[in-house]
Biopython code that builds the backbone (N, CA, C, O; Angstrom):
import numpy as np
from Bio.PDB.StructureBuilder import StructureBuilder

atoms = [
    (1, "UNK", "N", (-143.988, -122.065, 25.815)),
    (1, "UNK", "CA", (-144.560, -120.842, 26.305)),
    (1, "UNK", "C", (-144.327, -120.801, 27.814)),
    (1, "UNK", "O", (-144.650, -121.851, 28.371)),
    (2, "UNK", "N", (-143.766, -119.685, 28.742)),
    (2, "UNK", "CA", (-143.958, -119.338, 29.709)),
    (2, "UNK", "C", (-145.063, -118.559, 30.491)),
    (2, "UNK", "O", (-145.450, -117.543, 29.914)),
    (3, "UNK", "N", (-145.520, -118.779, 31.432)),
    (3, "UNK", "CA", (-146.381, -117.606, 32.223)),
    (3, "UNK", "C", (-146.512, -117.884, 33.295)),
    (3, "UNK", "O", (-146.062, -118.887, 33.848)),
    (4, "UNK", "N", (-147.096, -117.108, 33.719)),
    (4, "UNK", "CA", (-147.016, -116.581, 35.101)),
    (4, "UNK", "C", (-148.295, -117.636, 35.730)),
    (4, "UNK", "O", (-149.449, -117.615, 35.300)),
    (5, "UNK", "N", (-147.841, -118.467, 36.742)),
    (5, "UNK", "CA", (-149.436, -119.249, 37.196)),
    (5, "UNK", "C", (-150.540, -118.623, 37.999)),
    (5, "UNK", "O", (-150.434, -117.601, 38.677)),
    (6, "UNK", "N", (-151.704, -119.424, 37.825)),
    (6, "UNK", "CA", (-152.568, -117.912, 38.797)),
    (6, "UNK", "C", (-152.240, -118.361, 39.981)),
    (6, "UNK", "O", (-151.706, -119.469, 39.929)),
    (7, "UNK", "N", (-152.387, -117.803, 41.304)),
    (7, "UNK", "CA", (-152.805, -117.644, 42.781)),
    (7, "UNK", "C", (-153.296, -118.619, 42.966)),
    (7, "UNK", "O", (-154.204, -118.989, 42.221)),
    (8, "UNK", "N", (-152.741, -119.613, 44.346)),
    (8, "UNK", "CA", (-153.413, -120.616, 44.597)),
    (8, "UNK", "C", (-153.515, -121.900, 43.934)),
    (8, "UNK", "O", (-153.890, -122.938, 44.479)),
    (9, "UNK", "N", (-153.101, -121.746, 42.528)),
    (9, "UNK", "CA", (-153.343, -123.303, 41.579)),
    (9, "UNK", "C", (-154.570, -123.154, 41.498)),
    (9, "UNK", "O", (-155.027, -124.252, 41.817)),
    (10, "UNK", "N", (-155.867, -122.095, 41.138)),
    (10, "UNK", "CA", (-156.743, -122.446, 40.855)),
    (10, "UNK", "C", (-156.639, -122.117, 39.514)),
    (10, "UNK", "O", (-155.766, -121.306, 39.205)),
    (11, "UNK", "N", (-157.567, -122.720, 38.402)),
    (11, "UNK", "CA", (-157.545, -122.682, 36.927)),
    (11, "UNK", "C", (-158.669, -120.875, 37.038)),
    (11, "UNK", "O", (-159.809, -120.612, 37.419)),
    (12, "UNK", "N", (-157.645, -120.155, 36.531)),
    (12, "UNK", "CA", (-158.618, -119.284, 35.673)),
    (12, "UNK", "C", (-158.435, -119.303, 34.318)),
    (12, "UNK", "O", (-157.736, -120.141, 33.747)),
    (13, "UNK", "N", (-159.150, -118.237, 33.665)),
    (13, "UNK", "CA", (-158.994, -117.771, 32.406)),
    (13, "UNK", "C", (-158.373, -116.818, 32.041)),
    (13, "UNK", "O", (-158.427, -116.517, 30.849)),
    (14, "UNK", "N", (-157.668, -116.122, 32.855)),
    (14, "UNK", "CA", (-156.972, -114.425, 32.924)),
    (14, "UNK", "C", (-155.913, -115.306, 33.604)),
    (14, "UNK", "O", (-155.991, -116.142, 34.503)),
    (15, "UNK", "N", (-154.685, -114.734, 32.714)),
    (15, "UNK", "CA", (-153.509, -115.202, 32.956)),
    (15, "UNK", "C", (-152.514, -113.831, 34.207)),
    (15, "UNK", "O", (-152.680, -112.612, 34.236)),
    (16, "UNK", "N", (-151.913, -114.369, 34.740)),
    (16, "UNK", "CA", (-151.214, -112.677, 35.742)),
    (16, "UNK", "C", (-150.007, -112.280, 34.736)),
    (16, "UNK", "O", (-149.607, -113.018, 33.836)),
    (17, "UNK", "N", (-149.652, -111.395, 34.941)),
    (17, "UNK", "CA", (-148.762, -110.556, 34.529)),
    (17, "UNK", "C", (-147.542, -111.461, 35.199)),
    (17, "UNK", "O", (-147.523, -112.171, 36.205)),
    (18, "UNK", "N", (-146.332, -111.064, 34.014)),
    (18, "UNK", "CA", (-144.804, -111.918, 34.470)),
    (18, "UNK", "C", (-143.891, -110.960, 34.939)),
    (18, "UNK", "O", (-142.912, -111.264, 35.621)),
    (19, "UNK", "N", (-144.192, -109.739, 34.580)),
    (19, "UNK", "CA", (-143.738, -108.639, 35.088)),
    (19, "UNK", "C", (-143.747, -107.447, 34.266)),
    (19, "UNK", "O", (-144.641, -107.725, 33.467)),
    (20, "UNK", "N", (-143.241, -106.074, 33.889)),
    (20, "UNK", "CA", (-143.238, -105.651, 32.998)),
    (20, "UNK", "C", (-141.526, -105.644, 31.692)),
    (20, "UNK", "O", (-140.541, -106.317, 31.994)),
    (21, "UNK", "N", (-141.544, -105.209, 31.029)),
    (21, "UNK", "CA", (-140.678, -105.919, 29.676)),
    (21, "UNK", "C", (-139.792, -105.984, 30.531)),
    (21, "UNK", "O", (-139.591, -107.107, 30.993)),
    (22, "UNK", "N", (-138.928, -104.810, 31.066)),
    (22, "UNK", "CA", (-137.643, -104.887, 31.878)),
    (22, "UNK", "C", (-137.354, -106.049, 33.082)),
    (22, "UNK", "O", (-136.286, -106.587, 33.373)),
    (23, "UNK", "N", (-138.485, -106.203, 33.577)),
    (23, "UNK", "CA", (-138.364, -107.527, 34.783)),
    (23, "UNK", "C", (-138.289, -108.500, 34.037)),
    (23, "UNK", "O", (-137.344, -109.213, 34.375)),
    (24, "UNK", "N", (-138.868, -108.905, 33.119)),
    (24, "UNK", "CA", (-138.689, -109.977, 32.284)),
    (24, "UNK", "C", (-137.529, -110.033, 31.624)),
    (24, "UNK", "O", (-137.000, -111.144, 31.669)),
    (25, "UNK", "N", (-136.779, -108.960, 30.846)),
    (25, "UNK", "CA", (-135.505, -108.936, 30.605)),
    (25, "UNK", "C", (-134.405, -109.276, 31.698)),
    (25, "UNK", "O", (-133.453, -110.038, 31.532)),
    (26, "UNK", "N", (-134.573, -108.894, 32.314)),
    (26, "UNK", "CA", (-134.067, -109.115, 33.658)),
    (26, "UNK", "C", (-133.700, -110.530, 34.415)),
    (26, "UNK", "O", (-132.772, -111.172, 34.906)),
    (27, "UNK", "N", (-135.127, -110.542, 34.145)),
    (27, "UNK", "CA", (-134.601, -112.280, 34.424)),
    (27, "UNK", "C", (-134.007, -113.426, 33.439)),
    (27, "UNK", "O", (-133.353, -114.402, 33.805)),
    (28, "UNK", "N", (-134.349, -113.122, 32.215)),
    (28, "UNK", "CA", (-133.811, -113.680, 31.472)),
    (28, "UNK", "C", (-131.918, -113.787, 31.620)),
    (28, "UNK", "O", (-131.016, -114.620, 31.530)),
    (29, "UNK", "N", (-132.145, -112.219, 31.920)),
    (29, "UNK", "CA", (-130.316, -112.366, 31.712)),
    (29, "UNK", "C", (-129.838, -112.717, 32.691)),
    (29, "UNK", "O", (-128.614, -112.845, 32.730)),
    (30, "UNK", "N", (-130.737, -113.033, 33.978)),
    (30, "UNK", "CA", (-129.418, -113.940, 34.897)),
    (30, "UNK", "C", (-129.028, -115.301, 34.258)),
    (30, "UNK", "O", (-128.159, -115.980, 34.806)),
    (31, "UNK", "N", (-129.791, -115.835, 32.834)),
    (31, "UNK", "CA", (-129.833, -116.698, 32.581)),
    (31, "UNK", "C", (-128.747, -116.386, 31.311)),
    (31, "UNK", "O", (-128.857, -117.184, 30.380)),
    (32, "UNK", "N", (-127.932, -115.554, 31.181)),
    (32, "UNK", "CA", (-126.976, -115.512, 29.854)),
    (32, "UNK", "C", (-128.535, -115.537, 28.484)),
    (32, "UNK", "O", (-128.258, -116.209, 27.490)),
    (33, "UNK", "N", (-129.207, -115.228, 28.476)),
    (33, "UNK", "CA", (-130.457, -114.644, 27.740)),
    (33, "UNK", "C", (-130.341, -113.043, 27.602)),
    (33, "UNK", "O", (-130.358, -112.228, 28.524)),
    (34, "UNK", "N", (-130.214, -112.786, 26.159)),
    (34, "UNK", "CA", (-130.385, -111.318, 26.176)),
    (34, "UNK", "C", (-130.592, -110.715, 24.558)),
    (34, "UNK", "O", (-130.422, -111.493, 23.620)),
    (35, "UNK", "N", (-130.895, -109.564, 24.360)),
    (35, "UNK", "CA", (-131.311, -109.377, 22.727)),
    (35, "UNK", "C", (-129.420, -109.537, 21.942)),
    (35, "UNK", "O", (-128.307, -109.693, 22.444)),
    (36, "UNK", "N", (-129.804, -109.429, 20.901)),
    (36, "UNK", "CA", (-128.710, -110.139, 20.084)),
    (36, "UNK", "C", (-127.659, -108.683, 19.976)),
    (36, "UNK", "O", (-126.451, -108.910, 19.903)),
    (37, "UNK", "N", (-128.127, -107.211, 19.967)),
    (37, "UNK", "CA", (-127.274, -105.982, 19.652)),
    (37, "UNK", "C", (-128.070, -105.094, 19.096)),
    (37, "UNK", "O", (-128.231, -103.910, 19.395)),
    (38, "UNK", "N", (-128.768, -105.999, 17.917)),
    (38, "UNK", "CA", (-129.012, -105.696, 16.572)),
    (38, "UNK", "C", (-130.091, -104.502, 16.856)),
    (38, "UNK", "O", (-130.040, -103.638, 15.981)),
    (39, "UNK", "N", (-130.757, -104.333, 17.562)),
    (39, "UNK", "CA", (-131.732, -103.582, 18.127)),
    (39, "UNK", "C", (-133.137, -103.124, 16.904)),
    (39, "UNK", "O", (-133.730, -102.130, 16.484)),
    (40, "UNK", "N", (-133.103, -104.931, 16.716)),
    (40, "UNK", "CA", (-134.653, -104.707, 16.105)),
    (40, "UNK", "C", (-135.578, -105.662, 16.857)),
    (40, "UNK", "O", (-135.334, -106.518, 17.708)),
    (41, "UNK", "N", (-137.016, -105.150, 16.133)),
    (41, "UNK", "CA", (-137.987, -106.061, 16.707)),
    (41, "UNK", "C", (-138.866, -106.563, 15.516)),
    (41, "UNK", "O", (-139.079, -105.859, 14.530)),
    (42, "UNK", "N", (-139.307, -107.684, 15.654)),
    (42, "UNK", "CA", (-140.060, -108.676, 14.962)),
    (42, "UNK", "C", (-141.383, -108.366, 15.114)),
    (42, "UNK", "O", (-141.634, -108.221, 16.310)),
    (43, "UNK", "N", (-142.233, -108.219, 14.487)),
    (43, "UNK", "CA", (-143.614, -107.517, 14.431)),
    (43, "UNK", "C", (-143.780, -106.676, 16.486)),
    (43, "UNK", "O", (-144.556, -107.021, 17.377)),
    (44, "UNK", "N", (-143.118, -106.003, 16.495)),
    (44, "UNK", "CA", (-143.568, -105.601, 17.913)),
    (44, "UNK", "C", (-143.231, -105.863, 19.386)),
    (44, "UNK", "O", (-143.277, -105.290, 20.475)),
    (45, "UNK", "N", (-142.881, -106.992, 18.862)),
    (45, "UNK", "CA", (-141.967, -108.093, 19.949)),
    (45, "UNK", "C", (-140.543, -108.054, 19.971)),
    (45, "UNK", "O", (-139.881, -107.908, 18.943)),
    (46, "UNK", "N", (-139.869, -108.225, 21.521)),
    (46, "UNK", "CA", (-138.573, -108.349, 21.774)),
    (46, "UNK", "C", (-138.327, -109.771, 21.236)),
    (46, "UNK", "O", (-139.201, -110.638, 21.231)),
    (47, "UNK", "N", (-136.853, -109.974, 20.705)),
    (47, "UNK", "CA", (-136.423, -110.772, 20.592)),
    (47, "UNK", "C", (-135.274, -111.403, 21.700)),
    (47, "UNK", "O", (-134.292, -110.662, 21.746)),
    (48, "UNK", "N", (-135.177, -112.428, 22.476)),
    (48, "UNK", "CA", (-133.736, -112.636, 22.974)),
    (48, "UNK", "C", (-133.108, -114.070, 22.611)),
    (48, "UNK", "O", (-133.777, -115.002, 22.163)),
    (49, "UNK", "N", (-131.761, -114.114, 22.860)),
    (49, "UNK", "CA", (-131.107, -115.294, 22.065)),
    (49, "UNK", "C", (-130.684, -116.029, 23.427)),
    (49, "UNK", "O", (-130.408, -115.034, 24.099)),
    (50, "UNK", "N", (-130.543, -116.699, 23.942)),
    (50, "UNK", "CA", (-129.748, -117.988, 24.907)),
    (50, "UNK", "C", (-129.177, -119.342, 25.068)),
    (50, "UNK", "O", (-128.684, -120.042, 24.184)),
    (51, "UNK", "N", (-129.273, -119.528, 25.944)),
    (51, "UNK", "CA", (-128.343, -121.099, 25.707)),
    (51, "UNK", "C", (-129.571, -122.074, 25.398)),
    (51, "UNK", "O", (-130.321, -122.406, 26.317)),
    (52, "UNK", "N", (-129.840, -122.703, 23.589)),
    (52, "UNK", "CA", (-130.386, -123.344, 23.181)),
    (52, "UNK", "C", (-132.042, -122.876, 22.459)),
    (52, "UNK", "O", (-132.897, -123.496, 21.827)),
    (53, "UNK", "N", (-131.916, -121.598, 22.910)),
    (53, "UNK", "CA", (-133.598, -120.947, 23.037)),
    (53, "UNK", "C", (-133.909, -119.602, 21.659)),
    (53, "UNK", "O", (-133.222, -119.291, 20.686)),
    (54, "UNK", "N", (-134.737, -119.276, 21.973)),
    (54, "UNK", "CA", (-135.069, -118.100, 21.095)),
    (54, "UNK", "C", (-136.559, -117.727, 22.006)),
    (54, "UNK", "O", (-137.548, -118.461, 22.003)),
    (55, "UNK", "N", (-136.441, -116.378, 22.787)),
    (55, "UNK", "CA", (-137.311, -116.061, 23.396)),
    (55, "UNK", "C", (-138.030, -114.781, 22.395)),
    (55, "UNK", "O", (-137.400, -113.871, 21.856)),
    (56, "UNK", "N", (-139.624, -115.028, 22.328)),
    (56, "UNK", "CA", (-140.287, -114.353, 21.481)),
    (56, "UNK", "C", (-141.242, -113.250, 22.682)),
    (56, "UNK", "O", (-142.246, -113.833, 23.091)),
    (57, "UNK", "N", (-141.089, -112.009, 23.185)),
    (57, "UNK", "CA", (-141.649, -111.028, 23.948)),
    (57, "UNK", "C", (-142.850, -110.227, 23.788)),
    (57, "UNK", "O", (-142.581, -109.032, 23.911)),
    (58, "UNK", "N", (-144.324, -110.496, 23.512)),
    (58, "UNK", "CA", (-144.936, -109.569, 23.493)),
    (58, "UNK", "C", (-145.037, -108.737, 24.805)),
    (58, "UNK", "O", (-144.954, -108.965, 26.012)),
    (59, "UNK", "N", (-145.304, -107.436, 23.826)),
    (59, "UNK", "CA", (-145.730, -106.261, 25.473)),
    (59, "UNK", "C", (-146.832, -105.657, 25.163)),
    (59, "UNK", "O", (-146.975, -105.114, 24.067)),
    (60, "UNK", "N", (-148.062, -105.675, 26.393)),
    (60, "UNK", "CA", (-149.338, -105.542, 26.490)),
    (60, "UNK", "C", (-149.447, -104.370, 27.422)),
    (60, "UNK", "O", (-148.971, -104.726, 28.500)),
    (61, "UNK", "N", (-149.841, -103.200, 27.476)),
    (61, "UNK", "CA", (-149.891, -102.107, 28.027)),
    (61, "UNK", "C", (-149.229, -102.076, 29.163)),
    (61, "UNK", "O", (-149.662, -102.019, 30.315)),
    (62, "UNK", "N", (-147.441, -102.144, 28.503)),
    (62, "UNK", "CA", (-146.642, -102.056, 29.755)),
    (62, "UNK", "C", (-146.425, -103.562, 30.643)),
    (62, "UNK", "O", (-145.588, -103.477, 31.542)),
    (63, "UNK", "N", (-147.120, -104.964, 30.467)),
    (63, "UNK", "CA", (-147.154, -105.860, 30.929)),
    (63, "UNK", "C", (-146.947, -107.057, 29.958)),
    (63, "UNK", "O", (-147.676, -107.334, 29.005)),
    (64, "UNK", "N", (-145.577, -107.871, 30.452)),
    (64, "UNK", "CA", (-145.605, -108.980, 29.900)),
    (64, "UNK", "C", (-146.496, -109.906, 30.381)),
    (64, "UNK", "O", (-146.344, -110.038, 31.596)),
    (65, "UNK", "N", (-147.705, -110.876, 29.753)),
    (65, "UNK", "CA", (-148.487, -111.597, 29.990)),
    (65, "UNK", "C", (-147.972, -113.295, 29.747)),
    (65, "UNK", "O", (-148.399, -114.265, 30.372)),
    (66, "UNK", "N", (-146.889, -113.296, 28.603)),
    (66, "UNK", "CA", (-146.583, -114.759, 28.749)),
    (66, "UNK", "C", (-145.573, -114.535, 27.138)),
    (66, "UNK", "O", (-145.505, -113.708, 26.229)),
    (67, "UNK", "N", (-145.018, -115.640, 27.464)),
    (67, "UNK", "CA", (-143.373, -115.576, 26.188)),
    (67, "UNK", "C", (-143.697, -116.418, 25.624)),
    (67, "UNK", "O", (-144.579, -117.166, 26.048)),
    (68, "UNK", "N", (-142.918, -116.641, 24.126)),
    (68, "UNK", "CA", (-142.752, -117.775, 23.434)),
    (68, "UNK", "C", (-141.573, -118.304, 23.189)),
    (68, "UNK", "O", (-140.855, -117.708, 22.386)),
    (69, "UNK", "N", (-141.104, -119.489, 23.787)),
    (69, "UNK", "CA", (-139.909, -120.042, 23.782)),
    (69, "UNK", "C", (-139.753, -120.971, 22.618)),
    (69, "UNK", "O", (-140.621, -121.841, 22.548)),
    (70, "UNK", "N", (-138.910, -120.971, 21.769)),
    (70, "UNK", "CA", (-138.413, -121.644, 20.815)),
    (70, "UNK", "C", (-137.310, -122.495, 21.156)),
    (70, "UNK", "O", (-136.235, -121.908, 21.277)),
    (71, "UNK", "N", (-137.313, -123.999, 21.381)),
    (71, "UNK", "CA", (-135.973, -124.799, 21.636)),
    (71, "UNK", "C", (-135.072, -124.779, 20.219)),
    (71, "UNK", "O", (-135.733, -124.941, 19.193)),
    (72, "UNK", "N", (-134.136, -124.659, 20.122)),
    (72, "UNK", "CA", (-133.222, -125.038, 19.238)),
    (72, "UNK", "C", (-132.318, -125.874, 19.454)),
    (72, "UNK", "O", (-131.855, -126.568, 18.549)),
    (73, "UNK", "N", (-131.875, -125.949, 20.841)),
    (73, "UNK", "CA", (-130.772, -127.325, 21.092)),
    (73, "UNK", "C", (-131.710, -127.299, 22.425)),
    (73, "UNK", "O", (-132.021, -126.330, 23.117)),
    (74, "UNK", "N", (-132.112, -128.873, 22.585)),
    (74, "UNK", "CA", (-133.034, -129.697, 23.969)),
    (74, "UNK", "C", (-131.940, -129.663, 24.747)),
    (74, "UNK", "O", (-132.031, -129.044, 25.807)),
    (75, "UNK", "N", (-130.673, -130.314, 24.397)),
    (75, "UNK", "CA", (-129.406, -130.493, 25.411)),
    (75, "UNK", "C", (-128.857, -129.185, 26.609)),
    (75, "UNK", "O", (-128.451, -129.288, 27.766)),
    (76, "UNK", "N", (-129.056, -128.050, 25.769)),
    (76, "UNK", "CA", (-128.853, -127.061, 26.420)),
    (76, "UNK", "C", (-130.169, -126.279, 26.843)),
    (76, "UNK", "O", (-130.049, -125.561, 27.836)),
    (77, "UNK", "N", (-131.385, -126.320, 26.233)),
    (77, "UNK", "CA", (-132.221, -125.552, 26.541)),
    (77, "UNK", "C", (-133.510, -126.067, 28.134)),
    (77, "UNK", "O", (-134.092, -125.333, 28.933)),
    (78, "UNK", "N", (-133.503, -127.317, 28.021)),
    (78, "UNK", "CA", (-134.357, -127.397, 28.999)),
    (78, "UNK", "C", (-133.829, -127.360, 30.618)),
    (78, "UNK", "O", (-134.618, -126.954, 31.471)),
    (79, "UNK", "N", (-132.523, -127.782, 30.987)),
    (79, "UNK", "CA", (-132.061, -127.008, 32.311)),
    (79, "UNK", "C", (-132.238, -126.337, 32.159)),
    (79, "UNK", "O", (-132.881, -126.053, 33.169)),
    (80, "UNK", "N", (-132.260, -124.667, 30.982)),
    (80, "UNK", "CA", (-132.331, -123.120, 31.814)),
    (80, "UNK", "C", (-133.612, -122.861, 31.933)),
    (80, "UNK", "O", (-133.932, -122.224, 32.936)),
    (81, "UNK", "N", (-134.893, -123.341, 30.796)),
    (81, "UNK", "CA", (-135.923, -123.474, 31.300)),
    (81, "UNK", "C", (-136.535, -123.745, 32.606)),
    (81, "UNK", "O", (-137.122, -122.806, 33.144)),
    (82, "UNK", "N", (-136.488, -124.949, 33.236)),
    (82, "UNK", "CA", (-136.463, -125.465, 34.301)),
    (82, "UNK", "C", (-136.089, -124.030, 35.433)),
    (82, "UNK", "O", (-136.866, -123.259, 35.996)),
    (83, "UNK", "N", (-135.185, -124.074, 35.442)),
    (83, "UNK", "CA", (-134.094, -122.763, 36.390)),
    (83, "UNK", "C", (-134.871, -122.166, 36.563)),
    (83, "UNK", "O", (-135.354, -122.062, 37.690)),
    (84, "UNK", "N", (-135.432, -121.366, 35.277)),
    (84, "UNK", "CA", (-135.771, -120.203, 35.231)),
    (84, "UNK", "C", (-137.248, -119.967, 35.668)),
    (84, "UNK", "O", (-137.649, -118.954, 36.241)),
    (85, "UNK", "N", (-138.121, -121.219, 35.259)),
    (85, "UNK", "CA", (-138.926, -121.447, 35.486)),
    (85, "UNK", "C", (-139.246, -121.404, 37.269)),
    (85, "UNK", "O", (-140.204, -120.815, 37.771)),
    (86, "UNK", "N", (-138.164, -122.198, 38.053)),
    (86, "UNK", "CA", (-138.374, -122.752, 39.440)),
    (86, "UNK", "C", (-138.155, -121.144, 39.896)),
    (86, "UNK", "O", (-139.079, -120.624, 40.520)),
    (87, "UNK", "N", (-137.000, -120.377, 39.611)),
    (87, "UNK", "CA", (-136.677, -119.445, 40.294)),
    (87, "UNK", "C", (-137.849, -118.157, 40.394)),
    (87, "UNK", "O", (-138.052, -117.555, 41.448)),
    (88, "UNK", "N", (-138.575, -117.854, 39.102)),
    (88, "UNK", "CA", (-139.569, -117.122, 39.144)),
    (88, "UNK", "C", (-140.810, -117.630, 39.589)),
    (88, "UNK", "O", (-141.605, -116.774, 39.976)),
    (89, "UNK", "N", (-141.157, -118.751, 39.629)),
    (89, "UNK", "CA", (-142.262, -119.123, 39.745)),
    (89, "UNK", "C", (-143.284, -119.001, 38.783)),
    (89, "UNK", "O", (-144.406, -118.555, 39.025)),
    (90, "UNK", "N", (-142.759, -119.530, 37.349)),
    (90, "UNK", "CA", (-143.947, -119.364, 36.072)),
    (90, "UNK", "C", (-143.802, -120.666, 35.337)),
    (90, "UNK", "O", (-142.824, -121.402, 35.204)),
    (91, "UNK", "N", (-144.935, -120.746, 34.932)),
    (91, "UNK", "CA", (-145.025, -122.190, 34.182)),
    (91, "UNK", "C", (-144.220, -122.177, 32.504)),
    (91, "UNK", "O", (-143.877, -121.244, 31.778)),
    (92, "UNK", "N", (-144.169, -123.136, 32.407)),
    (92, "UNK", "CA", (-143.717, -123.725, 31.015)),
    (92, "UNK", "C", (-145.462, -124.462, 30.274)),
    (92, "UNK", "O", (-146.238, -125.260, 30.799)),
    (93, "UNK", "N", (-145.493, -124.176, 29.720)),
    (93, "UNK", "CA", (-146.584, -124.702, 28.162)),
    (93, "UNK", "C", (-146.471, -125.325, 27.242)),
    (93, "UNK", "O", (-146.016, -124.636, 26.329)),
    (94, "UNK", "N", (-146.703, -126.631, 26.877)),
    (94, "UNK", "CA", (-146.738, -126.922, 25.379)),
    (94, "UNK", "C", (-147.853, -126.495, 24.870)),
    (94, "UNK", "O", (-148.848, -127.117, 25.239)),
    (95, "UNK", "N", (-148.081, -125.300, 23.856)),
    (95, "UNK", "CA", (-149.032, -125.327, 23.307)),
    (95, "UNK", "C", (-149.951, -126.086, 22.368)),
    (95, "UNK", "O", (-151.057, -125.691, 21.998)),
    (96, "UNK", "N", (-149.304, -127.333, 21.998)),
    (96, "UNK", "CA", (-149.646, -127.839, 21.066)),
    (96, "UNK", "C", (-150.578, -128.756, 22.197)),
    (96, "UNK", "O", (-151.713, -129.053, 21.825)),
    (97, "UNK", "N", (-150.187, -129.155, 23.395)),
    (97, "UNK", "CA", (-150.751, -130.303, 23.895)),
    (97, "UNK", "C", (-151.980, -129.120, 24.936)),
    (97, "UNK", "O", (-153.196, -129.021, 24.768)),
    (98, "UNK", "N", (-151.160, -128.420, 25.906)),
    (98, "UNK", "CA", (-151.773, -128.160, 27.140)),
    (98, "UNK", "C", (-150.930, -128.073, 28.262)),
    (98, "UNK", "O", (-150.884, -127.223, 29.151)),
    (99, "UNK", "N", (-150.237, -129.149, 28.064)),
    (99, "UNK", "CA", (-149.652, -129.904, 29.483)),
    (99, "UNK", "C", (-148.653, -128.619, 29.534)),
    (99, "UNK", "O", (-148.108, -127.920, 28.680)),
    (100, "UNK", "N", (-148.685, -128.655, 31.023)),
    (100, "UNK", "CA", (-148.105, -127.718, 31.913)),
    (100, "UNK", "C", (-147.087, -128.094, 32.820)),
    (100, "UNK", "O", (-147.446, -128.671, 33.847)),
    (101, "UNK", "N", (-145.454, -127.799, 32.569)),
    (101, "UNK", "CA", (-144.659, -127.956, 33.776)),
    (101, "UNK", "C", (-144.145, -126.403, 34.344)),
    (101, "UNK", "O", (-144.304, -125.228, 34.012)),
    (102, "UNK", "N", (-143.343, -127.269, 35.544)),
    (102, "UNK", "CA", (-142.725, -126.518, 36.064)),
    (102, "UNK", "C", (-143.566, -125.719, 37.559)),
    (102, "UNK", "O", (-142.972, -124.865, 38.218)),
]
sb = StructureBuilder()
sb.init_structure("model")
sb.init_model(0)
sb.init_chain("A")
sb.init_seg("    ")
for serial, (resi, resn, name, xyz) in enumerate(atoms, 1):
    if name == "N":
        sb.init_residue(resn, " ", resi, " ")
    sb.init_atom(name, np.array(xyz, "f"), 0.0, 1.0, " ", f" {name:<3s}", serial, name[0])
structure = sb.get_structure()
């Protein structure tokens, strides 16, 4: 999972906005990340395909609040993570644990 960190490094409970769908598209594709053609959506959500990934997009009144990243190849997927991560300034998530990089 990606998102946006709060202000300061203090822990809230309200996550910030990552931008709205298009900024988020946006950044994805400096990353060779982008929807597949097909121009569907999965319950509501954008789909995009990249090097190693499968990015899952909800949109919340006009605001992306946080993604779901799917690894499919580690070899290729965690440099663009990383990248993408450093260049915007949003965290990476394991949801299963907590732990937070980036």
């Amino acid at each position: 999972m990606l998102k946006a960190p709060p202000e300061g490094g203090a822990p809230v409970t309200d996550m910030l906005p990552m931008g709205s769908l298009r900024e988020v598209m946006e950044a994805f594709a400096s990353f060779n990340t982008a929807e597949d053609g097909s121009g569907r959506k999965s319950g509501g959500m954008t789909i995009l395909h990249g090097p190693g990934i499968v990015v899952e997009i909800p949109e919340l009144d006009g605001k992306v609040m946080q993604v779901l990243v799917t690894v499919k190849d580690e070899d290729l997927a965690w440099s663009v993570l990383w990248r993408l991560s450093r260049k915007h300034g949003w965290r990476m998530m394991d949801p299963n644990t907590g732990q937070t990089f980036g």
